[in-house]
Structure formats: structure tokens, C-alpha cells
NUZATI-944612 format. One record per atom (N, C-alpha, C): residue number from 1; residue in one letter; atom name; y, x, z. Coordinates in Angstrom, 1 decimal. Layout:
+------+------+-------+--------+--------+--------+
: miti : roba : selum :     py :     px :     pz :
+------+------+-------+--------+--------+--------+
:  NUM :    A :    CA :      Y :      X :      Z :
...
+------+------+-------+--------+--------+--------+
END
This chain:
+------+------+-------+--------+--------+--------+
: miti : roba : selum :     py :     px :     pz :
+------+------+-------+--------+--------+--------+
:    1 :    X :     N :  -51.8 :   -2.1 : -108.6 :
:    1 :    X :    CA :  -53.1 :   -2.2 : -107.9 :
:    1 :    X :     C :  -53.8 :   -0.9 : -108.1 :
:    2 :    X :     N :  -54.0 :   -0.8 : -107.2 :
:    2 :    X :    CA :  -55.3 :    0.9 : -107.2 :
:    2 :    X :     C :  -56.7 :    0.5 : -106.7 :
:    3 :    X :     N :  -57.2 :    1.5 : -106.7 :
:    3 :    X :    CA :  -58.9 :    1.8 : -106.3 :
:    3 :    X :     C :  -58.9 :    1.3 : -104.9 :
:    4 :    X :     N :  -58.1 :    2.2 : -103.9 :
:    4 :    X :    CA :  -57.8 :    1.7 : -102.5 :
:    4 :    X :     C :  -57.3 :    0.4 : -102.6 :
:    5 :    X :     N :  -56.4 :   -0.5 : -103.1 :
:    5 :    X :    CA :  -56.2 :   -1.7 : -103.1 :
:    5 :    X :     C :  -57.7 :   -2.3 : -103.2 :
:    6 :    X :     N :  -58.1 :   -2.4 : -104.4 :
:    6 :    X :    CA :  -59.6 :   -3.2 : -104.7 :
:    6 :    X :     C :  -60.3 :   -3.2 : -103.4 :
:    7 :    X :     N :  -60.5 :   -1.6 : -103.0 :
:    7 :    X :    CA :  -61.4 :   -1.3 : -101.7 :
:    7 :    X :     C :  -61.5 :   -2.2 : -100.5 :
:    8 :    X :     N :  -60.2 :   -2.5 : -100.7 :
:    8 :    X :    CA :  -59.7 :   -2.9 :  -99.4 :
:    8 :    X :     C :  -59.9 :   -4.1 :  -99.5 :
:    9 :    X :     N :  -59.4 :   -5.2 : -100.8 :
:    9 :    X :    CA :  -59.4 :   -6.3 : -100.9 :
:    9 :    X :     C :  -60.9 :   -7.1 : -101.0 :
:   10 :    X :     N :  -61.9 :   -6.0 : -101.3 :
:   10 :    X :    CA :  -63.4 :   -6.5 : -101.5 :
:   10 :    X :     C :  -63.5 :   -6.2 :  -99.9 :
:   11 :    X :     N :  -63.7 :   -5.2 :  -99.5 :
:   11 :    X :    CA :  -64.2 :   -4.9 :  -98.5 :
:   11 :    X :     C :  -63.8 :   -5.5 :  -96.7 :
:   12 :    X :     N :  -62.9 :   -6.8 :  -97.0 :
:   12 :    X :    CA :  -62.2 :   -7.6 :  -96.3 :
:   12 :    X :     C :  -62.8 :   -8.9 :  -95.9 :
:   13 :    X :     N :  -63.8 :   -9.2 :  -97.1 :
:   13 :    X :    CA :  -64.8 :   -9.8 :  -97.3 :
:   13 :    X :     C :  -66.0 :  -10.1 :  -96.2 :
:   14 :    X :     N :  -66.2 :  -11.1 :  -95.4 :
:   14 :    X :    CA :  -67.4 :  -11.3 :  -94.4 :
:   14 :    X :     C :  -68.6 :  -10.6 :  -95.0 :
:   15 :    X :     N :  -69.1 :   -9.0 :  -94.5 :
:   15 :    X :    CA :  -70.1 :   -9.0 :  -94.6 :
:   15 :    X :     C :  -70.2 :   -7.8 :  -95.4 :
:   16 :    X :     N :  -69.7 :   -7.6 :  -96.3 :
:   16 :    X :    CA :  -69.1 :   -6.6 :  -97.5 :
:   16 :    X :     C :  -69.4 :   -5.5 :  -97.2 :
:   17 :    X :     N :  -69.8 :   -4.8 :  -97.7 :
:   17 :    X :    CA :  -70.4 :   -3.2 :  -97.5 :
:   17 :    X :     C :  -70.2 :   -2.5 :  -98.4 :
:   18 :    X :     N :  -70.0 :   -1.2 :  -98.6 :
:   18 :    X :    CA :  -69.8 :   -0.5 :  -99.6 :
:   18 :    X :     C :  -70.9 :    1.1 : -100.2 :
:   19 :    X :     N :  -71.7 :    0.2 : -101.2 :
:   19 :    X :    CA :  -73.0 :    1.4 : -101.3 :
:   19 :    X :     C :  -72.7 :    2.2 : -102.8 :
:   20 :    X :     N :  -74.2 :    2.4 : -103.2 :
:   20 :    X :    CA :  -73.6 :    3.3 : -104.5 :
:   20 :    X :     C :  -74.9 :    3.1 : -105.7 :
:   21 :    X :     N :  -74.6 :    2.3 : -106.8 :
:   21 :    X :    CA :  -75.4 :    2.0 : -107.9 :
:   21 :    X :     C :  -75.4 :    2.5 : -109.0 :
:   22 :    X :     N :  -76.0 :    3.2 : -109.8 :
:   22 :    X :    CA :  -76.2 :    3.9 : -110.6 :
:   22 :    X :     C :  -75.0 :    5.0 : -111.3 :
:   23 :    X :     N :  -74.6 :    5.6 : -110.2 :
:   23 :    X :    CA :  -73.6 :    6.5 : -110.1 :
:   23 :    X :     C :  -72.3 :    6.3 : -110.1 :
:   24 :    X :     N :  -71.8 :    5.3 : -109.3 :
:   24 :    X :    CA :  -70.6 :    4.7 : -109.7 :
:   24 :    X :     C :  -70.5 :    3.2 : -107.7 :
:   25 :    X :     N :  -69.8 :    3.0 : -107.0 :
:   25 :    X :    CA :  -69.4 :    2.9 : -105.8 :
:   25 :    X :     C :  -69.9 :    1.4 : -106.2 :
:   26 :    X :     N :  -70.6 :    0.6 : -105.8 :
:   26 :    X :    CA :  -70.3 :   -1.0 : -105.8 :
:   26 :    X :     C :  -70.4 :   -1.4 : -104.5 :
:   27 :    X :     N :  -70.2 :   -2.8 : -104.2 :
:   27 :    X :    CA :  -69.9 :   -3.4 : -102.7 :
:   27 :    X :     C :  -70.9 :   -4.5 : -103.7 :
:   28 :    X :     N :  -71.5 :   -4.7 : -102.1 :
:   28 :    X :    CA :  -72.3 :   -5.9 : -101.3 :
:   28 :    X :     C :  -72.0 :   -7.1 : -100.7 :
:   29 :    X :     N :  -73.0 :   -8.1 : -101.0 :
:   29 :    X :    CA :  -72.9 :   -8.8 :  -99.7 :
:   29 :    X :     C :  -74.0 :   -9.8 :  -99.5 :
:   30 :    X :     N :  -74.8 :  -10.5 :  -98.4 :
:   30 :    X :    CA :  -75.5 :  -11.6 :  -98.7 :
:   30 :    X :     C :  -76.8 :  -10.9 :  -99.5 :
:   31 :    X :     N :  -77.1 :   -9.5 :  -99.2 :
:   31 :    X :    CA :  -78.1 :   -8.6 : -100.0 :
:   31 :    X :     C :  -77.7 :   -8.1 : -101.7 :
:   32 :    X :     N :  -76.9 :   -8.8 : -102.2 :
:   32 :    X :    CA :  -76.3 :   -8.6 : -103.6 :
:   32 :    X :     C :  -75.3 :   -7.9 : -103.9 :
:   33 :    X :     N :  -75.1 :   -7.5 : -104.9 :
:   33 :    X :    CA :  -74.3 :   -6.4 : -105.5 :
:   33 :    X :     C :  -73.0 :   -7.4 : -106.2 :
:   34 :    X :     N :  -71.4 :   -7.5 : -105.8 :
:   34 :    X :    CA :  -70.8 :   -8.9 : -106.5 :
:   34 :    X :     C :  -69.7 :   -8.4 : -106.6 :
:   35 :    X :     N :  -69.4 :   -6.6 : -106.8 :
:   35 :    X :    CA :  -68.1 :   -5.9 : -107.4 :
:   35 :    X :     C :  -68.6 :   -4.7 : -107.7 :
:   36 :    X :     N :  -68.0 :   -4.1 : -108.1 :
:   36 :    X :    CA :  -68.2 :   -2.3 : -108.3 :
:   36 :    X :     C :  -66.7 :   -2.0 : -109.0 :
:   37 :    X :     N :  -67.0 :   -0.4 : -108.5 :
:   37 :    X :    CA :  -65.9 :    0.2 : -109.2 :
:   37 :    X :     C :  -66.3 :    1.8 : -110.5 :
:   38 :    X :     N :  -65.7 :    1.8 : -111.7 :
:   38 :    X :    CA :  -65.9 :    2.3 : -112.0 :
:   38 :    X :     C :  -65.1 :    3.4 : -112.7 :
:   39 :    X :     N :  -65.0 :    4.9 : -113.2 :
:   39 :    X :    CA :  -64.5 :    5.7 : -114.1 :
:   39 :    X :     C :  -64.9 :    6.3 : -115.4 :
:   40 :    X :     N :  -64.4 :    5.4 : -116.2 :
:   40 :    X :    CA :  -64.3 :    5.5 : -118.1 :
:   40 :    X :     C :  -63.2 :    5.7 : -118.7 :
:   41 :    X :     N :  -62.5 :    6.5 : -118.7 :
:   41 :    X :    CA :  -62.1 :    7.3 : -118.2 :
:   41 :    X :     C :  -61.0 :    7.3 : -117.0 :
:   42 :    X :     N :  -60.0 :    5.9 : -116.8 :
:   42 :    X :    CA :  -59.9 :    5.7 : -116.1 :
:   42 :    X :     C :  -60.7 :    4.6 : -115.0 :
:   43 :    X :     N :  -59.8 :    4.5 : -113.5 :
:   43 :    X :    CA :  -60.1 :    3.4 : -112.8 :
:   43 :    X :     C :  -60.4 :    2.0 : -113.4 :
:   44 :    X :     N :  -61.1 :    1.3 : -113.3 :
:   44 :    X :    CA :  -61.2 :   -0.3 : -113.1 :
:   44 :    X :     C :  -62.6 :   -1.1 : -112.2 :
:   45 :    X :     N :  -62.0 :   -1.9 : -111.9 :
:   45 :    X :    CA :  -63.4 :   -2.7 : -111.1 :
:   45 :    X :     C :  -63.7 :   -3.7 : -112.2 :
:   46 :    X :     N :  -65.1 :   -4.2 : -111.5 :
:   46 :    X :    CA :  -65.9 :   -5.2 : -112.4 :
:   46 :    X :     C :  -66.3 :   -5.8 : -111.4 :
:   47 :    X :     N :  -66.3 :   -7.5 : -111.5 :
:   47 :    X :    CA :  -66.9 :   -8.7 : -110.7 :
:   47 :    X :     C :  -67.9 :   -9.1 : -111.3 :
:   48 :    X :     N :  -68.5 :   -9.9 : -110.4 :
:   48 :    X :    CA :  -70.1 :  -10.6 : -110.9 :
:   48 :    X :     C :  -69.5 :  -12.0 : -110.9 :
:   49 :    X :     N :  -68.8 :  -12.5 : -112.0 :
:   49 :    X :    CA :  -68.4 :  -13.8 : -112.2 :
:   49 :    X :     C :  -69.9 :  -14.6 : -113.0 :
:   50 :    X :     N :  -68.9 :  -15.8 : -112.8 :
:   50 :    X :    CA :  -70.4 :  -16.8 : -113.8 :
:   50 :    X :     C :  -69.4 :  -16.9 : -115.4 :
:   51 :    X :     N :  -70.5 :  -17.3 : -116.3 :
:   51 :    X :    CA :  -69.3 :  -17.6 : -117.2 :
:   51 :    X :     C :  -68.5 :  -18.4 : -117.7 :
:   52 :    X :     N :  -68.4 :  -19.4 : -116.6 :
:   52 :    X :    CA :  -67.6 :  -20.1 : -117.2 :
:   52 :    X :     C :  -66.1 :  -19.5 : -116.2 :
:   53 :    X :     N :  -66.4 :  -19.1 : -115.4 :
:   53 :    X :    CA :  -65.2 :  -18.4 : -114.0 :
:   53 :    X :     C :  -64.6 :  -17.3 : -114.9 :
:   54 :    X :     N :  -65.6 :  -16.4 : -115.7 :
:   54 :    X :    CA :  -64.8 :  -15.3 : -116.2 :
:   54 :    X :     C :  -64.1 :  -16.1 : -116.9 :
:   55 :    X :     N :  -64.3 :  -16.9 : -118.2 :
:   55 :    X :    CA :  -63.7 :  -17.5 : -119.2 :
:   55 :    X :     C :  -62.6 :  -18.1 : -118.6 :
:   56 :    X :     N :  -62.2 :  -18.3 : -117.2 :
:   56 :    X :    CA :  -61.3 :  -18.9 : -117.0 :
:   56 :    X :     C :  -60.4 :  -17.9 : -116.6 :
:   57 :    X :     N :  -60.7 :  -16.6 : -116.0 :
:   57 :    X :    CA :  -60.0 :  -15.6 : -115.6 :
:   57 :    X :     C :  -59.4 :  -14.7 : -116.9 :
:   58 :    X :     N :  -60.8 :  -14.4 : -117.8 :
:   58 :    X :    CA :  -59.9 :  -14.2 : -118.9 :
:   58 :    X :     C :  -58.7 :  -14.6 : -119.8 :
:   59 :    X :     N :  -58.6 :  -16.1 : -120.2 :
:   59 :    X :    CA :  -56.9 :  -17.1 : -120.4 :
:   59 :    X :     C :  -56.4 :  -16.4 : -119.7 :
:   60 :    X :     N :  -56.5 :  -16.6 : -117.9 :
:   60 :    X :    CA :  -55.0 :  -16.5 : -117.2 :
:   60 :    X :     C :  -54.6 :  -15.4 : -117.3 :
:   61 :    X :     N :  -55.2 :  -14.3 : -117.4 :
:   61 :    X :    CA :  -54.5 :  -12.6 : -117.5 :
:   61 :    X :     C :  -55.7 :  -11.6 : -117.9 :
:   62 :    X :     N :  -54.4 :  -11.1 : -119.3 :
:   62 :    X :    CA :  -55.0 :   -9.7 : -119.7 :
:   62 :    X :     C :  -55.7 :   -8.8 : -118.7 :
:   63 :    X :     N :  -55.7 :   -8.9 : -117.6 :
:   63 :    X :    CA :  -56.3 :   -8.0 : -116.7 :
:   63 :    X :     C :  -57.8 :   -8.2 : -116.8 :
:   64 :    X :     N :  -58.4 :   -9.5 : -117.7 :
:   64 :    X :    CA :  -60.0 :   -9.5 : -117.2 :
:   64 :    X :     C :  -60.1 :   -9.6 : -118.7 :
:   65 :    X :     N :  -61.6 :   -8.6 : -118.5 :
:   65 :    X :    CA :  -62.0 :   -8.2 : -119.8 :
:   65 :    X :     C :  -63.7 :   -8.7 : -119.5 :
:   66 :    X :     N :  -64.6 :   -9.3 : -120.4 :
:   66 :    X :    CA :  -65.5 :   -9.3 : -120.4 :
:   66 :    X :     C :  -66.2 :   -8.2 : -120.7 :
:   67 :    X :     N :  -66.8 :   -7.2 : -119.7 :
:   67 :    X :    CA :  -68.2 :   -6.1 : -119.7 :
:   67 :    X :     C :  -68.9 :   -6.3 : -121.2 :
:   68 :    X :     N :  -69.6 :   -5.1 : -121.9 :
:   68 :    X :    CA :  -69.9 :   -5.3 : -123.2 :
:   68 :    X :     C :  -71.3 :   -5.7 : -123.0 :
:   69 :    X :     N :  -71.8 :   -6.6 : -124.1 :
:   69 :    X :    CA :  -73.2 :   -6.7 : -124.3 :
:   69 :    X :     C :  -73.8 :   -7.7 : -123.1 :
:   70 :    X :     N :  -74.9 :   -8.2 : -123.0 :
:   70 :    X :    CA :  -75.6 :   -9.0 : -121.9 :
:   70 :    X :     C :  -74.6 :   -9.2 : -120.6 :
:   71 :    X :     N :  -74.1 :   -7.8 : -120.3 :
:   71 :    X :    CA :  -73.9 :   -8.2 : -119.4 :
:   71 :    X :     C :  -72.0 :   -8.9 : -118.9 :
:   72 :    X :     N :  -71.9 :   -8.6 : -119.8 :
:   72 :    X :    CA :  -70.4 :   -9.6 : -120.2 :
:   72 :    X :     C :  -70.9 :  -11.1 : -120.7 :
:   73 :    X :     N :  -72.0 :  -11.7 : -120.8 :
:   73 :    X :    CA :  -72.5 :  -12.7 : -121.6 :
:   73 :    X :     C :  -72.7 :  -13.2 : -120.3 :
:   74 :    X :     N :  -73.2 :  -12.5 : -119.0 :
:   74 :    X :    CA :  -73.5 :  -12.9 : -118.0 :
:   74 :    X :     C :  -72.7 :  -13.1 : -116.7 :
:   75 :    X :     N :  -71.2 :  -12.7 : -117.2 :
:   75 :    X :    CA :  -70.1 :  -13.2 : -116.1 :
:   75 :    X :     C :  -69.5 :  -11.3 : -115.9 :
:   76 :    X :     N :  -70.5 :  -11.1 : -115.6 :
:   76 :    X :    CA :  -69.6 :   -9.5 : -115.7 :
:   76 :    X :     C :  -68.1 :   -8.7 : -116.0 :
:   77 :    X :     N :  -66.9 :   -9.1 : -115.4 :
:   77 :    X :    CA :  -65.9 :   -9.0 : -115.4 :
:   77 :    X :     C :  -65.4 :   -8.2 : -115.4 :
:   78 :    X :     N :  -64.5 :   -6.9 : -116.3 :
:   78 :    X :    CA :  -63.8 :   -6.1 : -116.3 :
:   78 :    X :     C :  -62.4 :   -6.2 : -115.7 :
:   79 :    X :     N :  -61.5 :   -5.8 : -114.3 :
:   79 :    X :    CA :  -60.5 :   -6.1 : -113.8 :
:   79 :    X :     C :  -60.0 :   -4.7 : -113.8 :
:   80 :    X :     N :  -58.8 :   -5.2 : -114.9 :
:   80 :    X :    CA :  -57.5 :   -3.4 : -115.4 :
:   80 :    X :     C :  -56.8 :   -3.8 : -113.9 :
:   81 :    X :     N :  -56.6 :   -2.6 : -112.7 :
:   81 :    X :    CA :  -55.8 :   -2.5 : -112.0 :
:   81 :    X :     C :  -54.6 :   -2.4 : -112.4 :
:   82 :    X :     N :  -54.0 :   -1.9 : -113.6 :
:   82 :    X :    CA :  -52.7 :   -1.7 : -113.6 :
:   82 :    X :     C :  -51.9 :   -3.1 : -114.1 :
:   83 :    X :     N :  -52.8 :   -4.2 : -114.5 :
:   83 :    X :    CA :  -52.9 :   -5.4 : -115.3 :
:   83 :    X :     C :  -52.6 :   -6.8 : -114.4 :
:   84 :    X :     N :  -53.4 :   -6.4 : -113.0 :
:   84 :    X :    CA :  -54.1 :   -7.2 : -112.1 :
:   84 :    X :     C :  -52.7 :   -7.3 : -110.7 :
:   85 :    X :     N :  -52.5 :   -8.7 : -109.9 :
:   85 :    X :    CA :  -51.7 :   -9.1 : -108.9 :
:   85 :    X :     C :  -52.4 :   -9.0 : -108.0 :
:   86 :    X :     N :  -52.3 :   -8.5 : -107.0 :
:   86 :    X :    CA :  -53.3 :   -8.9 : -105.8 :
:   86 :    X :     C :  -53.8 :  -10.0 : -105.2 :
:   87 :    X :     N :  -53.0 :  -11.3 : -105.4 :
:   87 :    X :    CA :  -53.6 :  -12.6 : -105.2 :
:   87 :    X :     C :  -54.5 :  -13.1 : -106.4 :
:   88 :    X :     N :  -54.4 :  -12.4 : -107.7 :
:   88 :    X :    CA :  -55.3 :  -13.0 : -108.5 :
:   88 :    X :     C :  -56.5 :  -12.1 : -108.5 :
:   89 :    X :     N :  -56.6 :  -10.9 : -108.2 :
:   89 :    X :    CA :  -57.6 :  -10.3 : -108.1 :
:   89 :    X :     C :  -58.3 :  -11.0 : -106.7 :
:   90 :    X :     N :  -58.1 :  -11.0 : -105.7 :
:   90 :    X :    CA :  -58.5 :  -11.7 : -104.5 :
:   90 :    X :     C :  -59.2 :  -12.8 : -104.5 :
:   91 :    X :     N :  -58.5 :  -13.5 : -105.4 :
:   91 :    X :    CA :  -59.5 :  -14.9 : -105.9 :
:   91 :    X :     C :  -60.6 :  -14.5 : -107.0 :
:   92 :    X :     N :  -60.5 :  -13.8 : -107.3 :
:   92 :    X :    CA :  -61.9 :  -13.6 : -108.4 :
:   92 :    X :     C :  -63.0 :  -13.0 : -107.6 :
:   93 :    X :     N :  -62.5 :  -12.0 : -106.8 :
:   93 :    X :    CA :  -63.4 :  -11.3 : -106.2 :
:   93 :    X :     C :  -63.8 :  -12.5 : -104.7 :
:   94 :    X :     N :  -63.0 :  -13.2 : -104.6 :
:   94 :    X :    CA :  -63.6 :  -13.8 : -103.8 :
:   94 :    X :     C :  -64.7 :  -15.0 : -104.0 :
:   95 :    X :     N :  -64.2 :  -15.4 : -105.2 :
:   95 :    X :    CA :  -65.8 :  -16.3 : -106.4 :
:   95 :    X :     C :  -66.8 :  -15.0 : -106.4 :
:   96 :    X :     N :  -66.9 :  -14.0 : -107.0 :
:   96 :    X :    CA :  -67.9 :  -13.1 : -107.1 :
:   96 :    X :     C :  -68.5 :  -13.1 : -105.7 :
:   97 :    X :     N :  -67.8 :  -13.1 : -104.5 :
:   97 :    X :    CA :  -68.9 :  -12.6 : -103.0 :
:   97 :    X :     C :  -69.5 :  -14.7 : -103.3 :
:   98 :    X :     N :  -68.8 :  -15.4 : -103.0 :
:   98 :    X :    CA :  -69.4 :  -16.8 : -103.2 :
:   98 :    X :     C :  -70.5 :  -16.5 : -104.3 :
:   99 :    X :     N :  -70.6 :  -16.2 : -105.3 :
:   99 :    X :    CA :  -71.7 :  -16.3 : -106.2 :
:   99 :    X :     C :  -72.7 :  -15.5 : -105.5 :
:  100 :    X :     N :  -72.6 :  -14.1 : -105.1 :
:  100 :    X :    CA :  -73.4 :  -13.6 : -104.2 :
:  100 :    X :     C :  -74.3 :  -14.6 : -103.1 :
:  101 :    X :     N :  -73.7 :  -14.9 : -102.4 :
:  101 :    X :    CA :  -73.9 :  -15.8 : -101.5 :
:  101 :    X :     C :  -75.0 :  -17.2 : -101.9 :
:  102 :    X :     N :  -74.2 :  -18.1 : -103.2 :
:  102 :    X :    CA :  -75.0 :  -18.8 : -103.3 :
:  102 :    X :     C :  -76.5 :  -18.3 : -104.1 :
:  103 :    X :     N :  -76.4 :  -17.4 : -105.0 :
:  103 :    X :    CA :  -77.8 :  -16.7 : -105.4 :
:  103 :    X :     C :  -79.2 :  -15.8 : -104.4 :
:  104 :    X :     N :  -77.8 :  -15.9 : -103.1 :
:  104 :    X :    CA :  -79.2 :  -15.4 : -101.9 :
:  104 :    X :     C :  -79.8 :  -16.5 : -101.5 :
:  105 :    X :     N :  -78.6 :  -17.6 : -101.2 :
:  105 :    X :    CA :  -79.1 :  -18.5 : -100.6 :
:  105 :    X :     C :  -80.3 :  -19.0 : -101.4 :
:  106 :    X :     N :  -80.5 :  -19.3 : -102.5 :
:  106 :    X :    CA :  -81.1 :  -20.1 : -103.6 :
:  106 :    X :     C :  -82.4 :  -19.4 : -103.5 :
:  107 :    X :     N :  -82.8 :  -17.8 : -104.2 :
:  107 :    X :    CA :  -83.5 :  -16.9 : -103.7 :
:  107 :    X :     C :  -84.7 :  -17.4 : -102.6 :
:  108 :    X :     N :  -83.9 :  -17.2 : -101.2 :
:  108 :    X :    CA :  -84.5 :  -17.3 :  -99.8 :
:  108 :    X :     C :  -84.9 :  -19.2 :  -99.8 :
:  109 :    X :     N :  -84.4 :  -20.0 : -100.5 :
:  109 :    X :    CA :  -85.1 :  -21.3 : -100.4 :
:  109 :    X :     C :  -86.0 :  -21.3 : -101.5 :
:  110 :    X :     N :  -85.7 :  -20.3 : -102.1 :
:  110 :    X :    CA :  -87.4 :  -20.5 : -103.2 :
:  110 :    X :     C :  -88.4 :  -19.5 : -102.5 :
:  111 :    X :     N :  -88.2 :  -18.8 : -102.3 :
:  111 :    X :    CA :  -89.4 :  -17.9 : -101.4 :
:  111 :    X :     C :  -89.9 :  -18.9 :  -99.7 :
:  112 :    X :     N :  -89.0 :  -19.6 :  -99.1 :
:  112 :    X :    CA :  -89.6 :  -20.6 :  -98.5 :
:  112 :    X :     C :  -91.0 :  -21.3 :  -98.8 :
:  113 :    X :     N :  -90.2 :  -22.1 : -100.3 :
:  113 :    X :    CA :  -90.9 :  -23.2 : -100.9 :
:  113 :    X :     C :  -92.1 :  -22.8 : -101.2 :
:  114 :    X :     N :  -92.3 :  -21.6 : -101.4 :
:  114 :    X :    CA :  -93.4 :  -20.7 : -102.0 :
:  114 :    X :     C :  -94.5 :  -20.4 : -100.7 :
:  115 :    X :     N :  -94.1 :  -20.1 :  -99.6 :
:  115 :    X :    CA :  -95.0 :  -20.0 :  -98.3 :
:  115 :    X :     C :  -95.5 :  -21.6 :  -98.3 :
:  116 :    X :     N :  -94.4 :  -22.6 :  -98.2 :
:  116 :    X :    CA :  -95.2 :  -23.6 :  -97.7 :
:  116 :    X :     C :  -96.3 :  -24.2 :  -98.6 :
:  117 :    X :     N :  -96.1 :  -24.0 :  -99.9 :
:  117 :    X :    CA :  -97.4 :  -23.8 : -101.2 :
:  117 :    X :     C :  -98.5 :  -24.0 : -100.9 :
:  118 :    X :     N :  -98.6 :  -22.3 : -100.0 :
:  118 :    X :    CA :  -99.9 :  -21.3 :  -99.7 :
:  118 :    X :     C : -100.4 :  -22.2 :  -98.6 :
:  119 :    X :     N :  -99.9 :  -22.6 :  -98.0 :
:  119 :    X :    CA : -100.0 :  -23.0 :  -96.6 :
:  119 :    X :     C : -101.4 :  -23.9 :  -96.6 :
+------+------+-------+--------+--------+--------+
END
């Protein structure tokens, strides 16, 4: 698995865009940020898992590492390309755009709820 693999496999994704977050390439979707890629010193991507999804990715393969601090506490998924199959990466990254998705959705029906309040 490479950089271009990942690229490809996020960005295949309904909607998926590819911008750039605190110096380092992440992908979109549903207004949210639910992959990135980064260099320390080599390649690897990171998913926006929940944690019980990472915990489960982590068992099945060395390739997922939990992100250090909060944000590994918060699903934050480290994915080694040289570690990672393309069908298992595919399915993680494809829970991370889902997570995306359902945290917009959630979002946009609380700011609803909130107009009709005022009303």
C-alpha cells in the first residue's frame, strides 16, 4: 500500500475532497475532516474511527496504531501502509467517511432544534 493507494481509496468516497490541515493533506466529507495523511518520518494515514471501531481494528492487524494522547483516546487511527491490505484499509476508511457523515448529520439536527426554540 502507498500514499497514492490511500489517495485513491479515500478519495473514491461519495463526496470526498482532498484539502490541507495543519500542514499535512487530509480528505473530507459531509463538511468533516475523516482521514489525513501524514510524514514522521515516513508515510502513514490516520482515520477518524470511534473507539470502540479502532479497538477493533487494532486486534485484527498490526497496521492500526492508536494516535498518541486525546486524540488516539478519541478513535484517531494510525494506518502503517506497508502493514495494511487494501480491503482492510477500505473498510476502515469507509467507517471513518460514515462517522463523518453521521456527526454532520447530528450537528445540522441540533442547530434545527435550536431555530425552532427561538421561534
Amino acid at each position: 500500500m502507498t500514499e497514492k493507494d490511500f489517495r485513491r481509496i479515500v478519495l473514491a468516497l461519495a463526496g470526498a475532497v482532498e484539502g490541507a490541515h495543519m500542514g499535512h493533506p487530509d480528505f473530507r466529507a459531509h463538511g468533516r475532516i475523516f482521514a489525513t495523511l501524514r510524514h514522521e518520518p515516513t508515510t502513514f494515514g490516520v482515520v477518524m474511527l470511534t473507539p470502540e471501531q479502532q479497538q477493533r481494528f487494532v486486534k485484527l492487524s498490526r497496521a492500526f496504531t492508536p494516535e498518541a494522547g486525546a486524540w488516539g483516546r478519541g478513535g484517531c487511527t494510525r494506518v502503517s501502509f506497508d502493514a495494511v491490505d487494501e480491503d482492510t484499509l477500505g473498510e476502515a476508511v469507509t467507517l471513518a467517511w460514515q462517522n463523518a457523515a453521521e456527526k454532520s448529520a447530528a450537528k445540522n439536527t441540533a442547530k434545527k432544534s435550536k431555530r425552532a426554540v427561538r421561534r
